[in-house]
C-alpha angles and dihedrals in degrees: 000000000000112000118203132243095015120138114255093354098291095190080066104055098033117060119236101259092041088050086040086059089046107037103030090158099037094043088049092044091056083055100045092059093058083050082238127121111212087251093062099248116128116242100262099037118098120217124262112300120207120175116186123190133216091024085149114064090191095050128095085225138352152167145207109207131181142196119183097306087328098108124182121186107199116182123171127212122200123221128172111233134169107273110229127252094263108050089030088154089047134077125201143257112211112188112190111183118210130193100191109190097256091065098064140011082232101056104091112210110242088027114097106227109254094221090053086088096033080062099034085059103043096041079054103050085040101061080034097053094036103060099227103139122044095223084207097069075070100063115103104178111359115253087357114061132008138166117261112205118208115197120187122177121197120205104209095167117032093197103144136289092055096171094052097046091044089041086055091047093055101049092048094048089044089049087049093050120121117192115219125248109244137182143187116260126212090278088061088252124144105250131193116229105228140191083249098064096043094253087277113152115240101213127323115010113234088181118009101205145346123324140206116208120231110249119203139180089007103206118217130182149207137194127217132187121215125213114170112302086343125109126199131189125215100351122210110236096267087057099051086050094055109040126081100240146025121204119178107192109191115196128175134233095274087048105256130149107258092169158326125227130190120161105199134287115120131333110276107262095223140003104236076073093082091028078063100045096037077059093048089051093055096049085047095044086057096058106044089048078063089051092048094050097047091049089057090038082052088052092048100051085045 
């Protein structure tokens, strides 16, 4: 591919990957004008998408979810705890984000990534702000017992887009949940009915089987990275290196507006610029809610 303006043809004497390492930006512009990523993708497509559920035998629910090579395992554990004073009707959703080595070059092993609590925060003000789970489904006995819900996301492979990837991971594992089926034994105490025991219920049922939560006003997201009057959908982590500005738009799945999210780099140029992501968004929200719902239609025919 010729590239203008370069010296005695550079493009020529150097060959593409070893111009790709030393000219990100200029190697990723000659593609934008032709509106192509070196990957082939157009400017406003995402990459395949995949969720698997069930991807963690020991969870109580759990999901494998991929974007292009970016790839989140989220899995939840259920705990009883004592509910607080005041949501004494309410349990609690605890998300904890983690960036082991072997997801990213990046990653050092023994050094925490600075971006795990960025997400951690904003994967928990996301589900919070969005509605999506009715925190009393996880009351057990008001102002005595309710459900505690732990959700870890492992990041395995840090390709771009992390919040999107680890968003969708959460929601699928959160759509696959089951809550356990508990009772009171003779002490009074909140006791989980277990394979062990037979499922058999001690005393009085609080709850008398498995159960799924209700999830409502699902949020999913989309980032976008913005060059000039380019934009570009789910970038790949060499994209989101090289480009000026990042911009993650979350939706939900009546298509408001949940969030938007924009961690520095320069002042957006012109305002169209949001109007066009927050589009994008919508188009992408609709078809991961199909993938979602394929992924749980796939669970009930197995």
């Amino acid at each position: 591919m010729g590239l203008p303006d370069a010296p005695g043809d550079l493009s020529s004497e150097v060959d593409v990957e070893a111009f790709r390492r030393l000219f990100p930006l200029r190697f990723y512009e000659r593609h934008l004008t032709e509106s192509i990523r070196p990957d082939g993708r157009p400017l406003g497509r995402a990459r395949d998408t995949t969720i698997a559920l069930g991807a963690v035998a020991s969870a109580e629910g759990s999901a494998l979810a991929k974007i292009g090579s970016t790839t989140m395992l989220a899995a939840i554990k259920m705990e009883v705890m004592t509910p607080s004073m005041d949501s004494p009707d309410q349990g609690c959703i605890a998300i904890d984000f983690h960036m082991p080595p072997i997801c990213s070059p990046i990653v050092r092993p023994g050094r925490p990534a600075e971006i795990a609590p960025v997400v951690s925060k904003q994967l928990s003000d996301t589900i919070s702000s969005s509605g999506m789970i009715n925190l009393k489904e996880l009351s057990l006995v008001s102002g005595k017992a309710a459900w505690m819900a732990y959700l870890d996301i492992y990041c395995l492979d840090a390709d771009g887009a992390l919040f999107d990837a680890a968003l969708l991971s959460a929601v699928a594992a959160f759509s696959h949940l089951q809550i356990p089926a508990v009772s009171l034994n003779d002490d009074g105490i909140i006791v989980v009915v277990s394979e062990e025991n037979g499922g058999k219920l001690e005393k009085d049922a609080v709850n008398k089987e498995r159960m799924k939560l209700t999830l409502k006003s699902i949020p999913f997201s989309l980032t976008c990275v913005l060059h000039k009057n380019y934009i570009l959908a789910d970038p790949t982590a060499e994209e989101e290196s090289i480009m000026e500005t990042v911009v993650t738009v979350v939706l939900d799945s009546s298509s408001q507006l949940v969030s938007l999210y924009k961690p520095g780099g320069p002042v957006l140029a012109y305002t169209s610029a949001i109007q066009d992501c927050v589009a994008l968004t919508r188009q992408r929200m609709k078809e991961l809610q199909k993938i979602l719902d394929e992924a749980n239609s796939g669970m009930e025919v197995d």
